[in-house]
Backbone as CSV, one residue per row, in Angstrom:
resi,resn,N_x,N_y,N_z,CA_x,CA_y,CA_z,C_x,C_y,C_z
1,UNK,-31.797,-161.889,-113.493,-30.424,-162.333,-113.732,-30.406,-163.847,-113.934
2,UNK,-29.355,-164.231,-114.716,-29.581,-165.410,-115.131,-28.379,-166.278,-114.340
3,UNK,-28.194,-167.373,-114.246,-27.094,-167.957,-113.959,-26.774,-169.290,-114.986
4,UNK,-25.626,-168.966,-115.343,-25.049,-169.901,-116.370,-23.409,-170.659,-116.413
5,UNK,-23.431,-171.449,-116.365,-22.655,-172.462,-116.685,-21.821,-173.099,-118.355
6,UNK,-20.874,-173.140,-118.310,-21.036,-174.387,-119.875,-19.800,-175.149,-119.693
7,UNK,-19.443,-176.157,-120.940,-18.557,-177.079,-120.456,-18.266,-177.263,-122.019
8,UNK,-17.297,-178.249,-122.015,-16.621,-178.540,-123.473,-15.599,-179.478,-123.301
9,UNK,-15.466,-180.616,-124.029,-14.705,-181.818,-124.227,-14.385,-182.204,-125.453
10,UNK,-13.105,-182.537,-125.979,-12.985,-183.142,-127.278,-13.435,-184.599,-127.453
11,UNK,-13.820,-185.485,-126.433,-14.346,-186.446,-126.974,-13.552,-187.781,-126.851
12,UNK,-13.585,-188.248,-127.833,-12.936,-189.309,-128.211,-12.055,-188.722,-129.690
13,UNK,-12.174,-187.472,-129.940,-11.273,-187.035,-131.458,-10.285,-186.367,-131.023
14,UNK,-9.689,-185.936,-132.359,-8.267,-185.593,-132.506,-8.133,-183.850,-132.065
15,UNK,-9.234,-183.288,-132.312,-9.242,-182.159,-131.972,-10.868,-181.983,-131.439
16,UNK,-10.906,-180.371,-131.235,-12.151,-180.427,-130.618,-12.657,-178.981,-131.705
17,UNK,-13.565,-179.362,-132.407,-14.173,-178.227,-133.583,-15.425,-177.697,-133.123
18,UNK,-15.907,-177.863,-131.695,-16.780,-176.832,-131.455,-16.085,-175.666,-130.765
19,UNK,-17.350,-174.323,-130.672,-16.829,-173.097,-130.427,-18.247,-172.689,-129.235
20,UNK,-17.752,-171.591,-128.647,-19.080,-171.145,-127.568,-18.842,-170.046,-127.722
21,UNK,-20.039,-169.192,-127.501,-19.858,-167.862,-126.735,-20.885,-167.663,-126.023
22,UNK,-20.460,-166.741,-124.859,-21.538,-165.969,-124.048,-21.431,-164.648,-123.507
23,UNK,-22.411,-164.307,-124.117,-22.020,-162.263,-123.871,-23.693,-162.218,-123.010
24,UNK,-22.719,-161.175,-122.230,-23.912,-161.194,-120.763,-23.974,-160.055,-120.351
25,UNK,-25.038,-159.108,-120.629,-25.494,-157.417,-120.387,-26.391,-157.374,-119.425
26,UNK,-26.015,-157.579,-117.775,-26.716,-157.811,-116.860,-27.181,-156.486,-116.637
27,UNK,-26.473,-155.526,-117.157,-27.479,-153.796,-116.902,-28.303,-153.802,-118.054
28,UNK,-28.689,-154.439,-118.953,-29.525,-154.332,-119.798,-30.740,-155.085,-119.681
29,UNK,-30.420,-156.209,-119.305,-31.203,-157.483,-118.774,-30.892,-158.304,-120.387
30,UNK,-29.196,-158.279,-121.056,-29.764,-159.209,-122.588,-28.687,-159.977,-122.074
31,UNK,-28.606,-160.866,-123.051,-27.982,-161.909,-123.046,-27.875,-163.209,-124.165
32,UNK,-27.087,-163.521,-124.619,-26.368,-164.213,-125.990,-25.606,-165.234,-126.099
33,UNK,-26.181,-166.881,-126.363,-25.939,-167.819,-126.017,-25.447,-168.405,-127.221
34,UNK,-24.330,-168.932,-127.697,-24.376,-170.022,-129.127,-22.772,-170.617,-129.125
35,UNK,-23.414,-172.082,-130.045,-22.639,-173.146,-129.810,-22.455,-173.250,-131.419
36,UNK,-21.194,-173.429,-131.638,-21.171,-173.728,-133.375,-20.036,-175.325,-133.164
37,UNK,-20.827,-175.786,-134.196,-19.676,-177.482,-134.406,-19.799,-177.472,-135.605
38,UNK,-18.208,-177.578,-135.937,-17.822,-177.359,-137.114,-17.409,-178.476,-137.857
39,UNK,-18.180,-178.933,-138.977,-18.742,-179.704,-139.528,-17.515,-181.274,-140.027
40,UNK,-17.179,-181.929,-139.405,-16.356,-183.275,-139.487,-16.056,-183.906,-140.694
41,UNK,-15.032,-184.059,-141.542,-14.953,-184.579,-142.754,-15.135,-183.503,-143.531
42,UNK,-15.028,-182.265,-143.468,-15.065,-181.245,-144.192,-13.690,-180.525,-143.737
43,UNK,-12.808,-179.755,-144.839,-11.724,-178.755,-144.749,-11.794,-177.749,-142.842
44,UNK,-10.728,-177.628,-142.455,-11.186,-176.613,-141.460,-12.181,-176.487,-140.813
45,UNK,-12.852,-177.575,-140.373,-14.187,-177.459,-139.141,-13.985,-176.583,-137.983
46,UNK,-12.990,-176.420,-137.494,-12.474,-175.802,-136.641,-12.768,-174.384,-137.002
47,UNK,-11.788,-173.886,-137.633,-11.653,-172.653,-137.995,-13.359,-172.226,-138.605
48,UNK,-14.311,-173.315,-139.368,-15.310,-172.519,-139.508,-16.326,-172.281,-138.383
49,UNK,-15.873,-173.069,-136.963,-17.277,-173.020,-136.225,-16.633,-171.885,-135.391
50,UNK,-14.618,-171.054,-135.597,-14.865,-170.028,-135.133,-14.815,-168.666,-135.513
51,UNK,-14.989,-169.132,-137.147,-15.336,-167.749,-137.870,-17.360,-167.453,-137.801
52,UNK,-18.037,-168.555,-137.688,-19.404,-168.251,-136.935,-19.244,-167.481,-136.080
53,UNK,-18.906,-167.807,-134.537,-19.011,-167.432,-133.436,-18.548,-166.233,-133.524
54,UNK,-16.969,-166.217,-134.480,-17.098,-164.650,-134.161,-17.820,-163.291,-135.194
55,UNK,-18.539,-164.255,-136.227,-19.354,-162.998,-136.765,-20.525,-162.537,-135.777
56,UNK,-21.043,-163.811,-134.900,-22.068,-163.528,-133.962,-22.039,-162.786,-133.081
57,UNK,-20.258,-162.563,-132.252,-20.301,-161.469,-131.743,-20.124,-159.688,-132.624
58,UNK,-19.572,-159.875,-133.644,-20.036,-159.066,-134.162,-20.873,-158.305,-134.487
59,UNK,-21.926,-158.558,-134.638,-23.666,-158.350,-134.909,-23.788,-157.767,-133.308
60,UNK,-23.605,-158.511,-132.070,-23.880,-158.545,-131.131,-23.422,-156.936,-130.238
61,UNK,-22.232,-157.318,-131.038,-21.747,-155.119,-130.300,-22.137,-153.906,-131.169
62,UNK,-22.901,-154.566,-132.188,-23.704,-153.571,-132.909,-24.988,-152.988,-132.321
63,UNK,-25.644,-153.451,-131.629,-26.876,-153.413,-130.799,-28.152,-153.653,-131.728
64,UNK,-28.839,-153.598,-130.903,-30.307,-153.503,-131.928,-31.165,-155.102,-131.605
65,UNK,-30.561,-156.237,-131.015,-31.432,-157.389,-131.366,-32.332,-157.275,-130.805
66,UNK,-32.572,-156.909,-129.961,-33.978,-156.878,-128.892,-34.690,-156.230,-129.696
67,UNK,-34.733,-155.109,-130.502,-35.425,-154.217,-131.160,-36.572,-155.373,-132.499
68,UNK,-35.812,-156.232,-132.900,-36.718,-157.276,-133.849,-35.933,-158.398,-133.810
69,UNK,-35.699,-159.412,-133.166,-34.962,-160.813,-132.684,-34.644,-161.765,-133.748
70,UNK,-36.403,-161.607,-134.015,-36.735,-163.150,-135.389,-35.283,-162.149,-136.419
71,UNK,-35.744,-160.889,-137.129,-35.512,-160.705,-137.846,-33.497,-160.630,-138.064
72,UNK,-33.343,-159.926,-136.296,-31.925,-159.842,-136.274,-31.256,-161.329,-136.317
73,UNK,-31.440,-162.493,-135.881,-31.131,-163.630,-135.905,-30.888,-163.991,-137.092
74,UNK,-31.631,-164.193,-137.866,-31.581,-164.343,-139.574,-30.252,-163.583,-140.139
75,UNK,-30.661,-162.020,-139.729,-29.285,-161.182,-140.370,-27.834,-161.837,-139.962
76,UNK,-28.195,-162.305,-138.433,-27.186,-162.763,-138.235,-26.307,-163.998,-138.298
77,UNK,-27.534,-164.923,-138.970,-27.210,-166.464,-139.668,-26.475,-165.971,-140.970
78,UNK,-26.937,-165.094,-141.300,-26.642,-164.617,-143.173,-24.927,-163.991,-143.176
79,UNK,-24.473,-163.273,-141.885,-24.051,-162.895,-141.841,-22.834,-164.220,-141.690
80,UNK,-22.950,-164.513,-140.593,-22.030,-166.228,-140.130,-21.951,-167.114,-141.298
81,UNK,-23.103,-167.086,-142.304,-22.580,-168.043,-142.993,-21.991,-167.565,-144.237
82,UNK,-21.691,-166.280,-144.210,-20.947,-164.971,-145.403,-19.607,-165.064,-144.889
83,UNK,-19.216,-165.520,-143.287,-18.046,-165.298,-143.020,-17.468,-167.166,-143.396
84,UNK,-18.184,-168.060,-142.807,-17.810,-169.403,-143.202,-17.143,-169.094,-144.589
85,UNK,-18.315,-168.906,-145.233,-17.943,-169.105,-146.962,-16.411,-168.657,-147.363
86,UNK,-16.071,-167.480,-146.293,-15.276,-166.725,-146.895,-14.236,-167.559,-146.915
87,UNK,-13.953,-168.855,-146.012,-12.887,-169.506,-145.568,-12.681,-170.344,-146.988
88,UNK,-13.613,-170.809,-147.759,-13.720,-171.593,-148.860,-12.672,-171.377,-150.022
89,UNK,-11.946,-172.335,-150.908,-11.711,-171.914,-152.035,-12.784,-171.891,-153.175
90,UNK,-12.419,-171.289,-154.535,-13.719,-171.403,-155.329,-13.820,-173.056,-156.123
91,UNK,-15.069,-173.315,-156.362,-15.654,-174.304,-156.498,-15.472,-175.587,-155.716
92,UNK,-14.849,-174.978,-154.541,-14.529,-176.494,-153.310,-15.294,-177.338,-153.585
93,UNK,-15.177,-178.940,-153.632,-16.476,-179.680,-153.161,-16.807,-180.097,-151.890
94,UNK,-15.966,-179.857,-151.076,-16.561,-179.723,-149.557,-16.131,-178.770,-148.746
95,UNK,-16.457,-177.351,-148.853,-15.900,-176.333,-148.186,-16.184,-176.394,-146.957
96,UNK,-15.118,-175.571,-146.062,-15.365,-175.374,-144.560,-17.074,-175.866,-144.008
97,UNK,-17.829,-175.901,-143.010,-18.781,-176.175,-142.784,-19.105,-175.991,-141.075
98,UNK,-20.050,-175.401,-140.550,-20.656,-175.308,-139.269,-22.121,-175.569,-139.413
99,UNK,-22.411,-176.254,-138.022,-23.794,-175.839,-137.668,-23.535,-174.172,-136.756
100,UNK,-24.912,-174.128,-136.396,-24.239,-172.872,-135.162,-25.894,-173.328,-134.434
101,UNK,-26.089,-172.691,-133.218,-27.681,-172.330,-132.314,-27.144,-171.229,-131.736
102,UNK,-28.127,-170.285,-131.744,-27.975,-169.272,-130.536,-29.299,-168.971,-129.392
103,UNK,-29.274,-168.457,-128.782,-30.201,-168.321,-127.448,-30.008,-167.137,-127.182
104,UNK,-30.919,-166.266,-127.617,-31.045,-164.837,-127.241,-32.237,-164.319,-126.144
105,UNK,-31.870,-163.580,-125.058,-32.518,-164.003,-123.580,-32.999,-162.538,-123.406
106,UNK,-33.623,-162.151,-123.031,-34.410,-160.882,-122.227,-35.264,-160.994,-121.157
107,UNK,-35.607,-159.727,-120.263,-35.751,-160.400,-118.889,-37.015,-161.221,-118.522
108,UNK,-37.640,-161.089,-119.865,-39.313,-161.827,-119.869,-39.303,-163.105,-121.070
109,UNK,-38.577,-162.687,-121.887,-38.875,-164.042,-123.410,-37.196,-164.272,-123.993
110,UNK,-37.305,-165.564,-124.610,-36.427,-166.019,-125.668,-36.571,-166.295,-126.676
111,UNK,-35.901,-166.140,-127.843,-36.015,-166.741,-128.818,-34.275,-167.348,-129.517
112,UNK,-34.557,-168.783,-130.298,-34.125,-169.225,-130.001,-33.782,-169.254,-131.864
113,UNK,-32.739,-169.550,-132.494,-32.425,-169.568,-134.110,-31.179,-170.545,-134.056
114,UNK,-31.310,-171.211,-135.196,-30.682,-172.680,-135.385,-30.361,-173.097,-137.242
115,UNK,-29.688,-173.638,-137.292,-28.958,-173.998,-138.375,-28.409,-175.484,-138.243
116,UNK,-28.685,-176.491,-138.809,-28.133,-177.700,-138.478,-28.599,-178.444,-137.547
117,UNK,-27.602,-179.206,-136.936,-28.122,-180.066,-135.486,-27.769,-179.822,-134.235
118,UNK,-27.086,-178.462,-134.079,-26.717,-177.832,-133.011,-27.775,-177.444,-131.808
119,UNK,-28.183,-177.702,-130.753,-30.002,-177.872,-130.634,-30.365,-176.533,-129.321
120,UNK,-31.399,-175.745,-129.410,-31.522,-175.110,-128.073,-32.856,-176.168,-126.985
121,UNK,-32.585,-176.147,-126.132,-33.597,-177.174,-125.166,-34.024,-176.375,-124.062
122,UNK,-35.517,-176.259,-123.807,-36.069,-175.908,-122.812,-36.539,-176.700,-121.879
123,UNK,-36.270,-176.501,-120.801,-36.609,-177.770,-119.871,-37.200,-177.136,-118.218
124,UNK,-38.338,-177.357,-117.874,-39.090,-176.677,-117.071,-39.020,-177.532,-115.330
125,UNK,-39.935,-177.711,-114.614,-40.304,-178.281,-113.640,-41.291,-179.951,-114.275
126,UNK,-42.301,-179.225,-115.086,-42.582,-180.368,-115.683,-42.211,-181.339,-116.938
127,UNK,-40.846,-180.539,-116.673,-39.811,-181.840,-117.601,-39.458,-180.783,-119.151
128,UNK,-38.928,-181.522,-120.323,-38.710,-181.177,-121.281,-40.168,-180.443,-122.139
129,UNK,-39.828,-179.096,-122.303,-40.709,-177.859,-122.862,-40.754,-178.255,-124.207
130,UNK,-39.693,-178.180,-124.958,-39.170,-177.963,-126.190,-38.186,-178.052,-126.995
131,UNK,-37.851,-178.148,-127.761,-36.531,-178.308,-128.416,-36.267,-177.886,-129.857
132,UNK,-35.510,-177.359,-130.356,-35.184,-177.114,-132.062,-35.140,-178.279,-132.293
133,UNK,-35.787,-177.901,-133.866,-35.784,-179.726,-134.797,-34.616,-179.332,-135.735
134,UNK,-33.952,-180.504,-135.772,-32.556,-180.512,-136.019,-33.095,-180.305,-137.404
135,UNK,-32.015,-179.879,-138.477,-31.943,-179.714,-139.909,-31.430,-180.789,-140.531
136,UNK,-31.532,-182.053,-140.316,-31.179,-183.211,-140.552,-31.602,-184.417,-141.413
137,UNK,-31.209,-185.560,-142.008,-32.186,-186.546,-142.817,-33.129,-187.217,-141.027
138,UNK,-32.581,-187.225,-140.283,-33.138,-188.244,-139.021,-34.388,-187.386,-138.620
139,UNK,-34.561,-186.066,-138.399,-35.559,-185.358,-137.930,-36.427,-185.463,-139.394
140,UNK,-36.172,-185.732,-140.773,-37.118,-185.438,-141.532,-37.998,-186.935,-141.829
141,UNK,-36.875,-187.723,-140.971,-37.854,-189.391,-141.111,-38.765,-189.231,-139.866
142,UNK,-38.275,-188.477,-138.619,-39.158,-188.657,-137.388,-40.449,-187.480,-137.750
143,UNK,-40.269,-186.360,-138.390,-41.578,-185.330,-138.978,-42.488,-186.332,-139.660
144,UNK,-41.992,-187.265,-140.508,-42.786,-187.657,-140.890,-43.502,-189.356,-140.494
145,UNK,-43.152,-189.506,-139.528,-43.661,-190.516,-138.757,-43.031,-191.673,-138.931
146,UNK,-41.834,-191.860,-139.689,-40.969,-193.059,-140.349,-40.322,-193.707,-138.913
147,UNK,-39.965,-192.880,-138.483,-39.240,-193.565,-136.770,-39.567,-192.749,-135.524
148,UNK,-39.550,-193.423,-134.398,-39.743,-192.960,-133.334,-38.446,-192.007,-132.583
149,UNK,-39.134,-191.505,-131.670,-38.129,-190.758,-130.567,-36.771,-191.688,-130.426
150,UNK,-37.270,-192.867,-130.107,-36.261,-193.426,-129.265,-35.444,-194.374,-130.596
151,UNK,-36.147,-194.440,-131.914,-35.382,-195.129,-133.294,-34.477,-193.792,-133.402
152,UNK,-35.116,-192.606,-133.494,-33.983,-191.487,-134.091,-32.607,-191.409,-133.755
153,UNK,-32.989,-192.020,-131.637,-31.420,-191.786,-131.485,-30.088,-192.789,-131.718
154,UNK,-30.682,-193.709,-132.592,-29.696,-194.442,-133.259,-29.648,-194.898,-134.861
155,UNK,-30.066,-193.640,-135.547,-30.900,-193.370,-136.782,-29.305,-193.804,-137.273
156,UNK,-29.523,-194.375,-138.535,-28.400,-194.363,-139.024,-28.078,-192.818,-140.202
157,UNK,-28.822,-192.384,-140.279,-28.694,-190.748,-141.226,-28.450,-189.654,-139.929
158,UNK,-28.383,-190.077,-138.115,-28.242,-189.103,-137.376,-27.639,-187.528,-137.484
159,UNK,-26.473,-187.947,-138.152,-25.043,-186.845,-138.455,-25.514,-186.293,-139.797
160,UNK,-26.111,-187.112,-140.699,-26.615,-185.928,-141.992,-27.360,-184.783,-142.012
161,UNK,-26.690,-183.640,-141.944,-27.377,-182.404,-141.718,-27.849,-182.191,-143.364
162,UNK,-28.924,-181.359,-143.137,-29.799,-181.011,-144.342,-29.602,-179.517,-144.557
163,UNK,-28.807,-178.749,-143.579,-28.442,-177.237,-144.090,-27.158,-177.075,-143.013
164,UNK,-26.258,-176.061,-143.483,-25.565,-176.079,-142.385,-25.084,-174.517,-143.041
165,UNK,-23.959,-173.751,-142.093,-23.079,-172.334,-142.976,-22.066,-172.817,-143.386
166,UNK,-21.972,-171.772,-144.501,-20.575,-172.765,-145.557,-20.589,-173.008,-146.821
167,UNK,-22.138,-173.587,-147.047,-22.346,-173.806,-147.989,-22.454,-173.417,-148.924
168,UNK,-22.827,-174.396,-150.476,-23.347,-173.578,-151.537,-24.553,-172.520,-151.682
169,UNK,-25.425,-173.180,-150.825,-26.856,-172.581,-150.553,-26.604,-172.059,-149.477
170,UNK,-27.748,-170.897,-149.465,-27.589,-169.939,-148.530,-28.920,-170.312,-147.186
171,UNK,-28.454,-170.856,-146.286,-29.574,-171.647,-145.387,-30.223,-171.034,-144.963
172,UNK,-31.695,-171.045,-144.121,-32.730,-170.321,-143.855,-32.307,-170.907,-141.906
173,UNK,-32.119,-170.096,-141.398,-32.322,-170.689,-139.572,-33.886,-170.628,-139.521
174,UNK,-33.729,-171.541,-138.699,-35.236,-171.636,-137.656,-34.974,-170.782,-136.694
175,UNK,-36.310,-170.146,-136.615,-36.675,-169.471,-135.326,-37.541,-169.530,-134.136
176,UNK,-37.542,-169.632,-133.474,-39.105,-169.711,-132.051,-39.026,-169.200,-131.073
177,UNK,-39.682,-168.607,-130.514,-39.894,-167.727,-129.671,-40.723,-168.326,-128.273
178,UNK,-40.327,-167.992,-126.557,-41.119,-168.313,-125.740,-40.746,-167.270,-124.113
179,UNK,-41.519,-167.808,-123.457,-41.404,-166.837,-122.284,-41.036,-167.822,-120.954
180,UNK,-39.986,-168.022,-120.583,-39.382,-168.908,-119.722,-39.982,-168.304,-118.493
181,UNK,-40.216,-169.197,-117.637,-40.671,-168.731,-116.263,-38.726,-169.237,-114.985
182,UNK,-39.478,-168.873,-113.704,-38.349,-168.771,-112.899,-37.947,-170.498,-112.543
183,UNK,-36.818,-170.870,-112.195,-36.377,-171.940,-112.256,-36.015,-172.934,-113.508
184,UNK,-37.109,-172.590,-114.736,-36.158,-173.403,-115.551,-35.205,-173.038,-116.277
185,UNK,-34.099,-174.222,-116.821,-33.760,-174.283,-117.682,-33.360,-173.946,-119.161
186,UNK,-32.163,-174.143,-119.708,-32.028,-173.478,-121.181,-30.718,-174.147,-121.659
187,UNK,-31.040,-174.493,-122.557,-29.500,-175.225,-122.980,-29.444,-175.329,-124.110
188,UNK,-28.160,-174.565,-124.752,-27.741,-174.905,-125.984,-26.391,-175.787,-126.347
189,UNK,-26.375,-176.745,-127.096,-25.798,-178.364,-127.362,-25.672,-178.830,-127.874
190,UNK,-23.993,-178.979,-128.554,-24.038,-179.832,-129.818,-24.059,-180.771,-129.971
191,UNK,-24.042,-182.017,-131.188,-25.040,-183.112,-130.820,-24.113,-184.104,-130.022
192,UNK,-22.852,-183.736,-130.182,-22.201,-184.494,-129.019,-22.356,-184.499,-127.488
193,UNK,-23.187,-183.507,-127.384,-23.659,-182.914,-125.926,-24.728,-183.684,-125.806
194,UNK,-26.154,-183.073,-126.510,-26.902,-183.391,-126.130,-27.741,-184.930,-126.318
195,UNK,-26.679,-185.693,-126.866,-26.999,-187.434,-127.029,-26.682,-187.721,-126.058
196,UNK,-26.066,-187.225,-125.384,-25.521,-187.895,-123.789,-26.948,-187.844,-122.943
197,UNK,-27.329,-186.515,-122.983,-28.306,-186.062,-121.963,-29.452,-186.584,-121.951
198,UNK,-30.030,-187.009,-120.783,-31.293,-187.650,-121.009,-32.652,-186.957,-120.045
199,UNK,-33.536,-187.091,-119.679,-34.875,-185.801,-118.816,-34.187,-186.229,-117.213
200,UNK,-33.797,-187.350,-117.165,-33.254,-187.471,-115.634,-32.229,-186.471,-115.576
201,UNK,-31.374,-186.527,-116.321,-30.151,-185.338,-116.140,-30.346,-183.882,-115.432
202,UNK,-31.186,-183.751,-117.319,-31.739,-182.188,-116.678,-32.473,-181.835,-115.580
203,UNK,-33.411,-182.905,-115.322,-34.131,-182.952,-114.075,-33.294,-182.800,-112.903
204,UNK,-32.323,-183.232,-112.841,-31.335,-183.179,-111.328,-30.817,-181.666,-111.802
205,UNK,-30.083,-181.434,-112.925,-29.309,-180.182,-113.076,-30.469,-178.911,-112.402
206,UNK,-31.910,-179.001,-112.661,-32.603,-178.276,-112.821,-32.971,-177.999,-111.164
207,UNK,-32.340,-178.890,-110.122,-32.489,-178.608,-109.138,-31.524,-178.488,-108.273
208,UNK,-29.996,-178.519,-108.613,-28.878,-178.776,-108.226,-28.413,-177.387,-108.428
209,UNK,-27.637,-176.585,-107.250,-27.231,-175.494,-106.683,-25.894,-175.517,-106.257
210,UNK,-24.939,-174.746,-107.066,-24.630,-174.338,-107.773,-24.669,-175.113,-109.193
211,UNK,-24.819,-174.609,-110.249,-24.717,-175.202,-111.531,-23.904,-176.070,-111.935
212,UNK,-22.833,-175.035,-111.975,-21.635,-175.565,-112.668,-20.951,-176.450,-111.989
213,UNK,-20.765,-177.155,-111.014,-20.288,-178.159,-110.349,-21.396,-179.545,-110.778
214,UNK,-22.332,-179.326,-110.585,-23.205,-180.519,-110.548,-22.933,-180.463,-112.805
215,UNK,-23.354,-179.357,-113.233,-23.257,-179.408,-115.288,-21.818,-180.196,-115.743
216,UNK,-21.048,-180.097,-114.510,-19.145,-180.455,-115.175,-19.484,-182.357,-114.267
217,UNK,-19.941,-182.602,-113.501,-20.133,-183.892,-112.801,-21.234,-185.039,-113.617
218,UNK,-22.104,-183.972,-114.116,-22.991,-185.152,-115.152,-22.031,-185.357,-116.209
219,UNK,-21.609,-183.911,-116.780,-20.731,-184.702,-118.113,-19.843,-185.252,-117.954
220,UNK,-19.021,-185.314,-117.083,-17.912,-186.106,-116.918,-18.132,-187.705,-116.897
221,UNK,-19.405,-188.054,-115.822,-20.018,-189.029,-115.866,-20.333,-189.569,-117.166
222,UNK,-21.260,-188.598,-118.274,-21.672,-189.572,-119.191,-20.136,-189.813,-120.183
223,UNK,-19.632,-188.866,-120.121,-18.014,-189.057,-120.998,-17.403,-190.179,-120.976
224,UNK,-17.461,-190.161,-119.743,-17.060,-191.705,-118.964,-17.081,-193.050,-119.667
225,UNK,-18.776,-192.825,-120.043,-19.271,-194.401,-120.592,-19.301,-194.306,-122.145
226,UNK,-19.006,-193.134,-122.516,-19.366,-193.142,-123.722,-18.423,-193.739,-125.011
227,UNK,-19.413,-194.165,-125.853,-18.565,-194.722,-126.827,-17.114,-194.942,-127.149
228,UNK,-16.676,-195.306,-128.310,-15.008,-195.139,-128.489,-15.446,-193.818,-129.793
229,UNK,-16.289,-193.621,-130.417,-16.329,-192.645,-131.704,-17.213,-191.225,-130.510
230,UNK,-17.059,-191.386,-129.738,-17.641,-190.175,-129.176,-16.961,-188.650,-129.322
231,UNK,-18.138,-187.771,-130.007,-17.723,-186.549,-130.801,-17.387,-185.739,-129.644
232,UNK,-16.747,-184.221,-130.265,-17.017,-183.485,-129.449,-17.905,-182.938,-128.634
233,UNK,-18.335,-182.602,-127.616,-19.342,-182.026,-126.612,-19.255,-180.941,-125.898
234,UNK,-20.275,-180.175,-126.034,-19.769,-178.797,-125.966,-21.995,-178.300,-126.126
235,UNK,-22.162,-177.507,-124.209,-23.016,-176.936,-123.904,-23.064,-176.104,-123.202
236,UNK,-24.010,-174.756,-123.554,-23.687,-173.670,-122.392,-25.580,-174.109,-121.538
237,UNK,-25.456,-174.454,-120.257,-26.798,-174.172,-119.821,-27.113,-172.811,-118.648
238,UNK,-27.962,-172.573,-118.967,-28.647,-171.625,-118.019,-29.748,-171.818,-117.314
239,UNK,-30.206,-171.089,-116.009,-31.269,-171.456,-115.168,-31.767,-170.008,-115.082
240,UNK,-33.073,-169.423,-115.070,-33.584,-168.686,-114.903,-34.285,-167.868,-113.460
């Protein structure tokens, strides 16, 4: 059984265009994590990060993901970004737009599918596991050795996503797969979330009992200091 938490803030904006869900089949042992932020300076961000979320539950009361994950994830990016589109007029030049991540859990492995800069994070005892590489211009200067960890997080291309749902093109999610052990961590975070967060954070969250009191006390904290353009924020975490 898992225990999970999440939180959500508009920020410093006018509205708040991310979306969550979490569907939780504790007699099954599954479980279904995703964060969509719906894309800023584009028509209806709102409305597209919650026509994602809800094609995702869709797919989701159909059954079957456990049966092939990589493959159902995909169907189900294809599917989210068939419903975005739908919001579009024809030949828009900037139609509706989402990222989305989801976190699909079983009682031994995860795998994890992504679109944009919406991010899933694994974070263990010995600190940060892993993370989705954002679909972005900033992750394609840090792949290729142009800037560091710590240049990216004030990249000036940060917010340029390189695929998102919505679009003209039909985006490919990333997928990865792993086998979480007991005590850590899992967090999915949009990038207004997870710029806040730093390995000290998670490190305390990762040992702090009950969750959700200590997950709503860090963010509040970093909210606090944060910028005057500070986006929406919006993360579901889990502990294993």
């Amino acid at each position: 059984m898992l225990e999970c938490s999440h939180f959500t803030a508009v920020g410093n904006r006018s509205e708040n265009q991310d979306r969550l869900l979490v569907l939780v089949d504790d007699a099954r042992g599954e479980y279904l994590f995703a964060v969509a932020d719906g894309m800023g300076g584009h028509r209806s961000g709102a409305e597209a990060a919650q026509a994602a979320i809800s094609a995702v539950e869709d797919c989701w009361t159909q059954r079957g993901a456990l049966l092939n994950p990589p493959g159902w994830i995909q169907g189900m990016m294809l599917r989210c970004h068939q419903a975005v589109r739908g919001l579009g007029l024809p030949d828009e030049w900037s139609p509706p737009g989402t990222t989305l991540a989801v976190l699909l859990v079983s009682s031994e492995s995860a795998w994890s599918g992504h679109v944009g800069d919406t991010r899933v994070i694994h974070y263990s005892a010995a600190g940060l596991q892993d993370r989705t590489r954002d679909h972005s211009a900033t992750e394609l200067k840090l792949a290729a050795g142009r800037i560091s960890e710590e240049e990216a997080a004030t990249d000036a291309d940060l917010n340029r996503v390189t695929r998102a749902l919505g679009g003209r093109e039909t985006p490919e999610a990333s997928v990865k797969s792993w086998c979480p052990q007991d005590g850590d961590l899992m967090c999915v975070a949009s990038d207004g979330a997870w710029s806040l967060l730093s390995g000290k954070d998670f490190s305390e969250l990762r040992e702090s009992s009950p969750l959700g009191p200590a997950l709503n006390q860090v963010m509040t904290n970093r909210l606090t200091g944060a910028p005057a353009g500070q986006d929406n924020a919006t993360l579901i975490l889990l502990r294993k």
